[in-house]
C-alpha positions as MATLAB code, in Angstrom:
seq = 'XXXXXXXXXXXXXXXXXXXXXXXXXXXXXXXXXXXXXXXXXXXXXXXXXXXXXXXXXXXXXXXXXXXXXXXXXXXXXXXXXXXXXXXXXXXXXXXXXXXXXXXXXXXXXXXXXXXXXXXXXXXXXXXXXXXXXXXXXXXXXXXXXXXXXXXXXXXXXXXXXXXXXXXXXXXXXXXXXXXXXXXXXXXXXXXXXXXXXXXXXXXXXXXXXXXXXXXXXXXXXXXXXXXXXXXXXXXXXXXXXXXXXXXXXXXXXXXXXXXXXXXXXXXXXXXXXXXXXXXXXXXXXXXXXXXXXXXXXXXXXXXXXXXXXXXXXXXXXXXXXXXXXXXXXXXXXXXXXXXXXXXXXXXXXXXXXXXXXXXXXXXXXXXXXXXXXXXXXXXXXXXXXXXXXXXXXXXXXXXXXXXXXXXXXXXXXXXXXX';
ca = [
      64.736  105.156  119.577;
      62.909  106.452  117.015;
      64.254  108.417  112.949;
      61.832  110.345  111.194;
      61.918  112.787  108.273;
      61.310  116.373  109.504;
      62.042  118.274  106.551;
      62.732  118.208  102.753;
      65.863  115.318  103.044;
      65.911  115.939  106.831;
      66.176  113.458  109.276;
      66.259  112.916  112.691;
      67.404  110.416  114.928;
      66.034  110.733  118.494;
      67.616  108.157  121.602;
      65.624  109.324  124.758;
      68.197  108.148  127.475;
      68.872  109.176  131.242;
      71.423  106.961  131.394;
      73.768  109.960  130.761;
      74.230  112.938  132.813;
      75.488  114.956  129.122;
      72.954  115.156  126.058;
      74.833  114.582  122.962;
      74.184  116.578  119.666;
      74.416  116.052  115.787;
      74.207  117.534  112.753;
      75.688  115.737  109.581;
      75.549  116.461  105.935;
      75.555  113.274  104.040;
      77.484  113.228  100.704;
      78.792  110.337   97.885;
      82.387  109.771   98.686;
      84.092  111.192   95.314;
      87.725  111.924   95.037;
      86.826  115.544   93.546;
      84.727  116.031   96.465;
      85.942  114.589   99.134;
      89.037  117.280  100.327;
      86.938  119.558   99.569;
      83.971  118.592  101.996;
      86.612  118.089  104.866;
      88.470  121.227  104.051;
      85.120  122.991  104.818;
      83.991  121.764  107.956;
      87.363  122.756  109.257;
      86.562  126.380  107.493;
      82.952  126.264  109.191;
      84.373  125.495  112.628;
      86.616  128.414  113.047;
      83.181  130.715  113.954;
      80.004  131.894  112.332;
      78.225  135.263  111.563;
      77.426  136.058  115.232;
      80.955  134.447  116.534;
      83.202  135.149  114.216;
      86.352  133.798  115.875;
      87.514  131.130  117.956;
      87.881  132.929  121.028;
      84.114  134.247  120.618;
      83.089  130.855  120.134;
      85.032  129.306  123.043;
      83.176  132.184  125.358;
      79.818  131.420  124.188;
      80.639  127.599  124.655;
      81.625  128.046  128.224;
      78.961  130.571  129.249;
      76.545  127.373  127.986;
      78.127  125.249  130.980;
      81.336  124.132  129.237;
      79.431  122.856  126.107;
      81.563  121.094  123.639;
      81.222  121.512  120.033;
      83.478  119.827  116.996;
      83.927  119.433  113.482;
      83.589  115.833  112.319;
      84.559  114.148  108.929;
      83.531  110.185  108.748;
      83.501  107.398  105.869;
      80.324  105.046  106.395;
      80.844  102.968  103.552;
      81.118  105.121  100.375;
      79.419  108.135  101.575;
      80.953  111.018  103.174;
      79.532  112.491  106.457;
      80.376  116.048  107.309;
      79.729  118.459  110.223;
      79.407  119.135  113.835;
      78.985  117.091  117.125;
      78.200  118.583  120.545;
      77.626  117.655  124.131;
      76.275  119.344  126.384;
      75.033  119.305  130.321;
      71.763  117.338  130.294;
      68.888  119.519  130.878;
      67.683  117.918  133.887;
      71.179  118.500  136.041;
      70.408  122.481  135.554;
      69.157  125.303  137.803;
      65.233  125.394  137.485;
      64.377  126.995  134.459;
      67.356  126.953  132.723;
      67.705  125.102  129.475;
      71.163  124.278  126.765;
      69.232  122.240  124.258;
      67.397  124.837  122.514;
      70.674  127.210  122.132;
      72.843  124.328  121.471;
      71.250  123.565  118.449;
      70.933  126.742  116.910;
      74.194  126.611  117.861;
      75.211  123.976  115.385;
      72.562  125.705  113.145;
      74.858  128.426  112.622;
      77.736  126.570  112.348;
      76.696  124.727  108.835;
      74.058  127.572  107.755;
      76.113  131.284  109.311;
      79.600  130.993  108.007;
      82.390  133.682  109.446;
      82.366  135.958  106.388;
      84.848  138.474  105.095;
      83.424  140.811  102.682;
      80.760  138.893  101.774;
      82.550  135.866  101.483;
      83.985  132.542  103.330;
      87.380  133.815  105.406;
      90.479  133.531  103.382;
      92.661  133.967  105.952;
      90.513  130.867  107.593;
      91.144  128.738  104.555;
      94.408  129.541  104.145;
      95.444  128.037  107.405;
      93.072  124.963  107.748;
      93.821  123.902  104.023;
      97.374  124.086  105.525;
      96.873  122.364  108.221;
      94.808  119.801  106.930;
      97.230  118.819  104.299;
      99.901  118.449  107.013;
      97.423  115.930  109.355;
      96.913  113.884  105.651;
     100.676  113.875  105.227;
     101.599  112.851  108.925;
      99.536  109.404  108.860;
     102.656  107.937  107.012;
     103.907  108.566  110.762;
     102.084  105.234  111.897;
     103.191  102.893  109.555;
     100.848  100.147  110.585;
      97.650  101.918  109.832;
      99.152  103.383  106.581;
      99.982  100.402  105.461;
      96.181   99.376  106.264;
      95.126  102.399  104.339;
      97.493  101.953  101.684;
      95.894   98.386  101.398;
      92.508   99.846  100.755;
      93.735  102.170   98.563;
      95.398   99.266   96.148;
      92.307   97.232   96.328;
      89.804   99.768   95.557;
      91.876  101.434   93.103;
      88.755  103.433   91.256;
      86.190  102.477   93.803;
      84.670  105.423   96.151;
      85.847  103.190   98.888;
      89.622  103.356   98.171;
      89.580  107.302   98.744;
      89.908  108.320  102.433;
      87.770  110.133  104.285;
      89.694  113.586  104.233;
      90.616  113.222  100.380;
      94.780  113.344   99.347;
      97.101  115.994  100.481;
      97.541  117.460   96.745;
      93.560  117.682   96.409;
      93.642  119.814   99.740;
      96.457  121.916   98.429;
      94.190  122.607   94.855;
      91.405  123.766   96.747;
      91.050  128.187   96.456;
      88.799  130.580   98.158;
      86.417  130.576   95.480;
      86.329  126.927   94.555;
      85.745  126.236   98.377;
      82.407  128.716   98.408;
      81.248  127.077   95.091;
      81.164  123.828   96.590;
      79.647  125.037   99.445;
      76.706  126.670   97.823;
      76.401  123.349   95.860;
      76.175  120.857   98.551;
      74.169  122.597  101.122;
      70.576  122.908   99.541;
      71.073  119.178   98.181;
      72.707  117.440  100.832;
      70.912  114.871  103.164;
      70.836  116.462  106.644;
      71.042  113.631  109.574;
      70.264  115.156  112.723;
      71.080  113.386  116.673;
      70.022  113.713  119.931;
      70.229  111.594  122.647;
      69.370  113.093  126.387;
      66.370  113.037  128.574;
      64.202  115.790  126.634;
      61.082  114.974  125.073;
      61.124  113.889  121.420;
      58.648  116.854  120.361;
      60.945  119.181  122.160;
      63.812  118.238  120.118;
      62.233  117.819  116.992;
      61.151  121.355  117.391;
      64.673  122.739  118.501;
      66.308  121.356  115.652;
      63.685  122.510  112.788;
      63.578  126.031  114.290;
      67.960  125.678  113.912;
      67.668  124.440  110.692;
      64.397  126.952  109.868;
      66.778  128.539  106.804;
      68.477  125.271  105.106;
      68.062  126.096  101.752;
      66.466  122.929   99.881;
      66.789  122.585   96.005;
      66.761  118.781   94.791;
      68.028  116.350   96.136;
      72.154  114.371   96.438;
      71.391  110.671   95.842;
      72.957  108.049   98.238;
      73.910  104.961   96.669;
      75.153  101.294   98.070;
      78.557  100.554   97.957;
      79.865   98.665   95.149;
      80.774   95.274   95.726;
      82.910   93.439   93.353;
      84.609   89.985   93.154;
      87.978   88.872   93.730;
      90.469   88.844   90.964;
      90.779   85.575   89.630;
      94.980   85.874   91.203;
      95.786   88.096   93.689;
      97.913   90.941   92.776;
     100.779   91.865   94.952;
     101.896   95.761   95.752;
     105.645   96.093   97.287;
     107.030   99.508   98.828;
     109.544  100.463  100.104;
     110.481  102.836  103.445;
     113.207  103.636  105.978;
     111.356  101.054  108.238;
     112.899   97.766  110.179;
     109.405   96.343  110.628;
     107.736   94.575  107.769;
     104.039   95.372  107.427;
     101.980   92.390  105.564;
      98.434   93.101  105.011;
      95.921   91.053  102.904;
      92.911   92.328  101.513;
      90.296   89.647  100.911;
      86.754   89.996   98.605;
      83.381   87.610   99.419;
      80.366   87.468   98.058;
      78.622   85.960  101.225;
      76.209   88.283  102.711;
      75.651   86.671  105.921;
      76.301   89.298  107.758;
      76.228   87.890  111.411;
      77.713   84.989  109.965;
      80.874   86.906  108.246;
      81.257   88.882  112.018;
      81.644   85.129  113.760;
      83.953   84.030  110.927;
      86.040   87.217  110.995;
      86.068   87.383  114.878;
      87.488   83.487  114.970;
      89.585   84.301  111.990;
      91.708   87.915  113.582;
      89.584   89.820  114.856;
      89.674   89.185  118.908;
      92.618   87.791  120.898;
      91.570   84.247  120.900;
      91.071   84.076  117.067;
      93.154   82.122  114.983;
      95.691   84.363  113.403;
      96.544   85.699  117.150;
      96.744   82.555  119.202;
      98.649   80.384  115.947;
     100.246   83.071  113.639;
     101.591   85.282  116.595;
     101.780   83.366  120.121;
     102.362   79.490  118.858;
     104.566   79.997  115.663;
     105.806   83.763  116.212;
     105.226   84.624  112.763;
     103.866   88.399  113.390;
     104.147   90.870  115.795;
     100.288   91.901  115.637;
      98.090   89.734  113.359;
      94.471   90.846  113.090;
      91.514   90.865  110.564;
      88.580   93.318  109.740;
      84.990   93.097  108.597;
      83.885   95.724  106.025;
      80.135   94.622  105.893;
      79.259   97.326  103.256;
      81.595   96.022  100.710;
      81.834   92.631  101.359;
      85.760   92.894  102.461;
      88.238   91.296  104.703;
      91.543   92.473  105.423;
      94.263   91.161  107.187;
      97.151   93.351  108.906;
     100.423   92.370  110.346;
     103.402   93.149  111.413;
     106.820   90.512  110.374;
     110.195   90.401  109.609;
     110.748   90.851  105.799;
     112.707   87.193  105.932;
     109.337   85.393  107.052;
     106.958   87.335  104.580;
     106.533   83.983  102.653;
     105.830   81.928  105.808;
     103.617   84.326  107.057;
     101.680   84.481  103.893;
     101.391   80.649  103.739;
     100.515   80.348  107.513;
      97.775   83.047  107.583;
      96.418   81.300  104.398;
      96.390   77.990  106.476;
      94.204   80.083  109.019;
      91.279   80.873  106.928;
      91.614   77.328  105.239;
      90.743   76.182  108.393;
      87.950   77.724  109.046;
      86.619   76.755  105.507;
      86.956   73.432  106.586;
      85.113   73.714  110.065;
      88.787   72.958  111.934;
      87.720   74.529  115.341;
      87.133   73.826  118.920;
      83.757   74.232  120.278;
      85.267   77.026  122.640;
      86.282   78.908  119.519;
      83.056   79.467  117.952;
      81.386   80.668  121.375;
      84.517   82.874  121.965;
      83.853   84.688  119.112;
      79.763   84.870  119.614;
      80.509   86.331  123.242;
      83.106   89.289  121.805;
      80.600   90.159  119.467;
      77.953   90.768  121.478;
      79.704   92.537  124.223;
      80.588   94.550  121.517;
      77.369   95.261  120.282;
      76.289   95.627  123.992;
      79.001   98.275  124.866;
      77.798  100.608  121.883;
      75.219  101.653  124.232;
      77.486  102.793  126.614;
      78.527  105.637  124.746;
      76.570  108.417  123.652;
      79.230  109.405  121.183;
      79.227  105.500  119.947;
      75.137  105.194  119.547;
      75.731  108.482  117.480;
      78.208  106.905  115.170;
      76.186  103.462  115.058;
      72.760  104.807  114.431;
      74.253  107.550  111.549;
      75.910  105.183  109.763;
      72.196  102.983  109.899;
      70.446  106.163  108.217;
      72.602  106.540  105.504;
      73.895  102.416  104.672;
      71.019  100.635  103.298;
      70.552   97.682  104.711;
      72.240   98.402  108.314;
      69.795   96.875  110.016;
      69.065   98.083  113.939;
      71.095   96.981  116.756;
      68.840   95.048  118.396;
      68.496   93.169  114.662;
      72.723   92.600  114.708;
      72.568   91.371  118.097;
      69.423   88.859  117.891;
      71.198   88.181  114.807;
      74.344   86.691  116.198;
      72.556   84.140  118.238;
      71.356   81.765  115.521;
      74.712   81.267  113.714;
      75.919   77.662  113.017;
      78.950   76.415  112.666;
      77.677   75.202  108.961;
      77.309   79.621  108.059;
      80.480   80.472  109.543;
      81.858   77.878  106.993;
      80.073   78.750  103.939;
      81.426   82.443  105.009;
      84.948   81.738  105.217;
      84.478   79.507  101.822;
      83.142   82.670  100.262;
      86.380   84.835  101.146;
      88.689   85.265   98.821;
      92.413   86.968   98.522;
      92.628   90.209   95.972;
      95.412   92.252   97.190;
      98.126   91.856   99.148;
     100.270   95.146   99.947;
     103.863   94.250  101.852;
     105.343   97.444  103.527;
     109.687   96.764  103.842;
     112.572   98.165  104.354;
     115.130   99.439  101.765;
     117.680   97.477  102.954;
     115.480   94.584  102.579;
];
């Protein structure tokens, strides 16, 4: 695997792999997270998507994808931290499965050229008809998450807790932020983003590295380039010296309890053990004790946000056992501040790891995500780093970890009638 810079704020990451029989295609505009920003960015990758200047609609596009062997092609919108990644992701069949002489790499990517750089226009200018419908439809997928109460509850978590932090906004922005967004504020932004925007570019397939580096600078031969977007590190900030506690309220029967924790440790390996033993596998403490032994929760988990130094906890109880709950998953992490573990414990939660780590390579689509998110986080680190990483851990880190974990928020989901 290799990343090098092949253009003003251009970057590409090249896997050469023939593990797959697809080859699997990037290109990502990397941006700050901002909440004035951020509906507008994924309101216009949805815009982009619906065709470009020499396939203006879908069903032109769809035709030109299948005539290149069923190729697949998608807008993307991701959070890595507090930057906002925007654009396109394709897959494609792997140039060495093909009839001699016949190649998908080189028209795939100017392919996803055209897609950020060739807009669909309509009188000179981005559809309105096109942005009238995705602003309206992407205000009604922002609005439906409520649906699945446990993850908004998660997000709503995040959202508390970060309240003026980059990392509290989500990745698509707010509904009402989609709704604000016009015609000619959407082209504005676009104009203003494009030239100054870090470009990551991905490939991973059986071509040879020159070949793709070539494919994707002749695609992106016409990115305007005019100074530069900086990317910054996440903030990280300490607890609040007492939690604070958010209550709402909703037509549901199922209490959702969810904790979000700060630390100031930046063991990395060491915080994945901790959080692994703490919720995040099913032989971790808050799944095998909270849920199975005292029947606390129906789903009890935890999760690891390296980048800013957060742990949250998410589960689901009856509103009558929220203080229970609350003291019992405290107990949990006391616990493992205090080194009260079995052996079988700590190497449970080495072994998930890295068969995690190990199955990231088993996806295309996955290494993409991974090794994206390691050019624009400082401080990633490689794979191969995370997973040598692991290894050395003692039970003495894992303790200093959880001692370094700390409760800021806690957000409590309930019913009215509760």
């Amino acid at each position: 695997m290799t990343r090098q810079q092949i253009g003003a704020n251009m970057y590409l990451t090249y896997v050469p792999s023939e593990k797959f029989k697809t080859s699997f295609l990037s290109a990502q505009l990397a941006v700050p997270l901002r909440r004035e920003t951020a509906a507008p960015n994924a309101l216009l990758v949805n815009v982009l998507s619906r065709g470009t200047a020499r396939f203006p609609d879908m069903t032109s596009l769809g035709r030109e994808l299948d005539m290149l062997y069923g190729a697949r092609l998608e807008p993307t919108v991701r959070k890595k931290g507090e930057i906002q990644l925007l654009g396109f992701a394709a897959s494609c069949i792997d140039d060495r499965y093909l009839p001699s002489g016949e190649r998908l790499l080189e028209p795939l990517t100017d392919l996803l050229g055209e897609m950020l750089l060739s807009p669909a226009l309509q009188d000179g200018h981005l559809n309105a008809g096109y942005i009238a419908s995705e602003r309206e439809n992407l205000a009604d997928l922002i609005r439906s998450t409520v649906n699945d109460k446990r993850s908004y509850a998660s997000r709503r978590l995040i959202e508390e807790m970060c309240a003026g932090e980059p990392f509290g906004i989500g990745r698509m922005g707010a509904a009402q932020d989609v709704e604000a967004v016009t015609p000619e504020a959407l082209e504005a932004h676009y104009q203003s983003i494009l030239p100054r925007a870090r470009l990551e570019l991905f490939y991973c397939g059986s071509a040879p590295e020159e070949r793709v580096k070539g494919a994707f600078v002749q695609a992106f031969s016409t990115l305007p380039r005019e100074g530069e977007i900086r990317l910054e590190p996440a903030l990280r900030l300490p607890a609040r010296p007492e939690h604070r506690v958010v209550t709402e309220e909703m037509d549901v029967t199922q209490g959702k309890l969810c904790i979000g924790c700060r630390t100031e440790c930046a063991d990395r390996p060491a915080n994945m053990i901790m959080n692994a033993m703490f919720g995040g596998t099913s032989s971790s403490k808050l799944f095998l004790n909270v849920r199975e032994k005292l029947s606390l929760c129906y789903y009890a988990d935890s999760t690891y946000y390296w980048t800013k130094g957060l742990i949250t906890i998410s589960s689901g109880i009856e509103p009558r056992d929220y203080d229970r709950a609350m003291e019992e998953i405290l107990a949990q992490l006391e616990d493992l501040k205090n080194g009260v573990w079995a052996d079988w414990e700590f190497e449970a939660a080495r072994t998930s790891i890295r068969c995690a780590l190990r199955s990231v390579e088993d996806s295309a689509a996955s290494l993409e995500d991974f090794l994206i998110g390691c050019g624009v986080l400082k401080d990633a680190g490689t794979l191969e780093e995370l997973k040598e990483g692991i290894l050395p851990v003692t039970r003495e880190r894992v303790m200093a970890a959880a001692a370094a974990v700390q409760p800021d928020t806690v957000y409590f989901l309930r019913g009215r009638e509760a």
